[in-house]
Steps between C-alpha positions, in 0.01 A plus 500: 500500500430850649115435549437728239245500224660535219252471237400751288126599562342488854274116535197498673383207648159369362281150475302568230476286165690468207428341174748397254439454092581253318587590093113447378406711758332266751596507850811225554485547876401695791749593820449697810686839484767566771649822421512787239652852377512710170744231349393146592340255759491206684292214505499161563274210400429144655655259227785642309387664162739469158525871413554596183790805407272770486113514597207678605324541815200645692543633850162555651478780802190630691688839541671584138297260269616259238856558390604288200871437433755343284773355689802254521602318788841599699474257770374171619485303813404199627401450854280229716170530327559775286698630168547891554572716172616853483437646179604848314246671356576612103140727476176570733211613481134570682224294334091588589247335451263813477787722425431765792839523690820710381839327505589535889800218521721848406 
């Protein structure tokens, strides 16, 4: 490899929370976010979680909000203590609880 990243929308690191749905829309488990961009994430979670095709998720952030997406998963790895999933993200978008803040993940 040339060292390069070759993916297609910058990551930026993060450890927030993320919250994954299961079909009756109760949350099926919870991971620690490792990375994100425009098109997808990273995140990884203690015990391994079975996840379904397609789902939806919350990703919560102190600086943009709430953004809610549907997603699939593209990658999974095991390590030590720790199954690490990179997902592709199918739609987004910014969820308020009081509705006050414009769209700024654009």
């Amino acid at each position: 490899m040339n060292g390069k990243d070759k993916r297609r929308a910058p990551r930026a690191r993060h450890d927030s929370v993320i919250e994954i749905f299961n079909v009756e829309g109760k949350v099926a488990a919870t991971g620690r976010l490792v990375d994100f961009s425009k098109v997808g994430a990273s995140f990884s979670v203690g015990n391994p979680v079975v996840m379904p095709d397609k789902f939806r998720a919350r990703l919560r952030f102190l600086d943009k909000g709430v953004i809610e997406v549907e997603a699939h998963v593209v990658r999974t790895t095991r390590e030590k203590n720790s199954t690490y999933y990179g997902i592709k993200f199918d739609s987004y978008k910014n969820v308020y609880p009081t509705g006050e803040k414009k769209d700024t993940w654009q």
